[in-house]
Backbone as numpy.savetxt, mean C-alpha at the origin, in Angstrom:
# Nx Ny Nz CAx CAy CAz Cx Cy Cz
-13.73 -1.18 -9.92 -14.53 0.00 -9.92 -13.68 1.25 -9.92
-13.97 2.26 -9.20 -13.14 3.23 -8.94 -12.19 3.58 -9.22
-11.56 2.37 -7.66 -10.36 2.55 -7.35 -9.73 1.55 -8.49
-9.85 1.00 -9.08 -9.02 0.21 -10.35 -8.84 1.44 -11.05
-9.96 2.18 -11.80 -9.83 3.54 -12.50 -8.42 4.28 -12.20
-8.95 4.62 -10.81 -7.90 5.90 -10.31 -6.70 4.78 -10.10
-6.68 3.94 -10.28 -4.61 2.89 -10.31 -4.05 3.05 -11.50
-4.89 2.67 -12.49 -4.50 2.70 -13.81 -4.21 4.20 -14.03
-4.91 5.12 -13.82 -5.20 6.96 -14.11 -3.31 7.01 -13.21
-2.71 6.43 -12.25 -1.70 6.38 -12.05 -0.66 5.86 -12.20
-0.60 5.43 -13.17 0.17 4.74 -13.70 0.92 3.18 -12.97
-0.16 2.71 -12.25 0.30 1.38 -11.63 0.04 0.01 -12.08
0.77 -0.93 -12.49 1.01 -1.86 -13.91 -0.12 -2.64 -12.83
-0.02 -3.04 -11.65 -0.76 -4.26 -11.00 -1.48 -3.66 -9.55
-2.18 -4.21 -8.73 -2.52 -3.70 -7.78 -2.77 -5.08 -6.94
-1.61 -5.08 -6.04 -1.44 -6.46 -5.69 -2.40 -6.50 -4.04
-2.59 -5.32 -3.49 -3.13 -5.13 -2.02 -4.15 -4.04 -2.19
-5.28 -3.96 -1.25 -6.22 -2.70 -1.45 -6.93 -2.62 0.09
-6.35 -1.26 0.97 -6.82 -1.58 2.32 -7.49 0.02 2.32
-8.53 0.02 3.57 -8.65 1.33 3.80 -8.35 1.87 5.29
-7.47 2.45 5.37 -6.82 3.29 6.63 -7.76 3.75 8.05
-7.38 3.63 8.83 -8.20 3.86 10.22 -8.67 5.39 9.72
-8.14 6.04 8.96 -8.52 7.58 8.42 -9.38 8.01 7.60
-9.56 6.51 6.77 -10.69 6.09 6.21 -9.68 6.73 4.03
-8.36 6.82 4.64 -7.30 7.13 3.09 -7.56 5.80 2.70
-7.59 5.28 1.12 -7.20 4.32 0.39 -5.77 4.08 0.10
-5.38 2.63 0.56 -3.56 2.52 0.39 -3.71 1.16 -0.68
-2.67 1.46 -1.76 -2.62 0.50 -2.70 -1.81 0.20 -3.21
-1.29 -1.44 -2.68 0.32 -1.70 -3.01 0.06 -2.28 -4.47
1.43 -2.15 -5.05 1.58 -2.46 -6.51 2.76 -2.85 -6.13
3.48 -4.43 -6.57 4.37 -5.32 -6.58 5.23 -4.64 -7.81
4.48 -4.91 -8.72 5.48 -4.30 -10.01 5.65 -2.92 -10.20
4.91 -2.47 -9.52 5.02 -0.66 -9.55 6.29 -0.48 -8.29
6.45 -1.46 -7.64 7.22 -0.66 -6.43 7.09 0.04 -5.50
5.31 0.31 -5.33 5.16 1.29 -4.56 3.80 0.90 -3.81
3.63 1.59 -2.52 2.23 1.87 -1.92 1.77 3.25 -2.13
0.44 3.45 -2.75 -0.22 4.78 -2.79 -1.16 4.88 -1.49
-1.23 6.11 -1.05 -2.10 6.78 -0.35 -2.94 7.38 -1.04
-4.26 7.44 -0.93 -5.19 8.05 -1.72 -6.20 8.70 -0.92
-6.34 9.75 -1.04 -7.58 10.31 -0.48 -8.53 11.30 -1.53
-9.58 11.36 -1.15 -10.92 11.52 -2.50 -10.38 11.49 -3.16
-9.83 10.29 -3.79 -9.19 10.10 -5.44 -8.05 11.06 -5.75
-7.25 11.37 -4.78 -5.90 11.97 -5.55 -4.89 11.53 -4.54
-3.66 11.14 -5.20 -2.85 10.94 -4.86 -2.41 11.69 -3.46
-2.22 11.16 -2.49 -1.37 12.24 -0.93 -0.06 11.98 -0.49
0.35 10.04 -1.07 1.51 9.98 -0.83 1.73 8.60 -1.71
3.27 8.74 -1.90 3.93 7.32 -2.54 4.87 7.51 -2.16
5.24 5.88 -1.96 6.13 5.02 -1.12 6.99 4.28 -1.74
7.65 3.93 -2.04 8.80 3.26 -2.71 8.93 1.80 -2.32
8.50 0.83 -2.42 8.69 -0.71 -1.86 10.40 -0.97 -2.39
11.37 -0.88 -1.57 12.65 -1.69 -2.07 12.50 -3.51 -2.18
12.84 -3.75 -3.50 12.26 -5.05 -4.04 13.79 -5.49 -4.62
13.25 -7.00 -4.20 14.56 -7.93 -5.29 13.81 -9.06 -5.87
14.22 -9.44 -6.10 13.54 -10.91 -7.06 12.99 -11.63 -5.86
13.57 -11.71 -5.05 12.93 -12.46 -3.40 11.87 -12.33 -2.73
11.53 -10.99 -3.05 10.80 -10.15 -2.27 9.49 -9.76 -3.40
8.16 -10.64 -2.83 7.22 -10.42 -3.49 6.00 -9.97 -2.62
5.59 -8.35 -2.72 4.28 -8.15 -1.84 3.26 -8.61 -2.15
2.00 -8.93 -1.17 1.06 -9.25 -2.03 -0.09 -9.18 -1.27
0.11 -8.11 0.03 -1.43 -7.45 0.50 -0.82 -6.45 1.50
-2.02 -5.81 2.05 -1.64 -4.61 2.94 -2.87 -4.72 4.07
-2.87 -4.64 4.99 -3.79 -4.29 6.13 -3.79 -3.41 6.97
-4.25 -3.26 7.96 -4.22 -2.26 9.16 -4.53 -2.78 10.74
-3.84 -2.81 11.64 -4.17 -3.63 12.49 -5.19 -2.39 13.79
-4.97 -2.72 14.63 -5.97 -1.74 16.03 -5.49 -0.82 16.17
-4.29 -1.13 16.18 -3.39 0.70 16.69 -3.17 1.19 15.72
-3.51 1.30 14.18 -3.07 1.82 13.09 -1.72 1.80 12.28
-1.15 0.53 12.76 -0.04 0.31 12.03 -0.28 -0.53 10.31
1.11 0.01 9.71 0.19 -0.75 8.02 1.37 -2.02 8.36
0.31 -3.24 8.09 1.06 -4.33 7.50 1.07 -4.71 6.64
2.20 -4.78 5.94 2.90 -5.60 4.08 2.92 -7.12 4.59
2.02 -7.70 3.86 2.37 -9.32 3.86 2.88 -9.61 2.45
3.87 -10.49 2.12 3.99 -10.82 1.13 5.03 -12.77 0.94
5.16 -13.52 0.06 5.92 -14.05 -0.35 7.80 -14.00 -0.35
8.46 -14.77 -0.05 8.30 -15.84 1.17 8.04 -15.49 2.64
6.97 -15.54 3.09 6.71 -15.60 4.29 7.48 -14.25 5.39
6.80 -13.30 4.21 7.10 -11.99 4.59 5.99 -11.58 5.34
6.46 -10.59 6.35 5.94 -9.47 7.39 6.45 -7.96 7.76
5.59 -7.44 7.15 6.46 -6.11 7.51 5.55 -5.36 8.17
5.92 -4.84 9.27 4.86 -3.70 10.47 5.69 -2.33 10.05
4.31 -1.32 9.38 5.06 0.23 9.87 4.39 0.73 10.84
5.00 1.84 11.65 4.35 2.67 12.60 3.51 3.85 12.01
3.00 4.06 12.49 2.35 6.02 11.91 3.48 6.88 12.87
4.35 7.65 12.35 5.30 8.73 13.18 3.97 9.19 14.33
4.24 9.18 15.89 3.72 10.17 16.89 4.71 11.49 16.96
3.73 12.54 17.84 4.07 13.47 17.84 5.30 13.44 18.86
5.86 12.62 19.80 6.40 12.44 20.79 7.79 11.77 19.73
């Protein structure tokens, strides 16, 4: 729907993850793009750079209670980010 629209409208080859943020932003990892987008009402707010090797295959994104983003991906990858506090 949409959000396929506005991936492609950004030039992102695949859209391997699609979560929506405790903020209620759309985040959308792309494996072959290299990147996670932040999206809010359909425009871009931020991109992220995924550092990738042939090893390293993403292939979803979530959000857990406290608002951290998790990258799951292939082999038996886990990655936790924080949201920066003001402290």
């Amino acid at each position: 729907g949409t959000t396929q629209t506005e991936a492609i409208n950004m030039r992102i080859v695949d859209v391997a993850g699609l979560s929506v943020g405790p903020d209620g932003d759309r985040w959308i990892l792309s494996e072959a793009s290299s990147c996670i987008l932040r999206m809010r009402h359909g425009h871009e707010i931020l991109r992220v750079a995924i550092a990738t090797d042939h090893s390293l295959q993403p292939e979803g994104l979530a959000f857990d209670d406290h608002g951290n983003l998790i990258v799951v991906g292939e082999p038996n990858l886990l990655c936790m980010y924080q949201p920066k506090t003001s402290q």
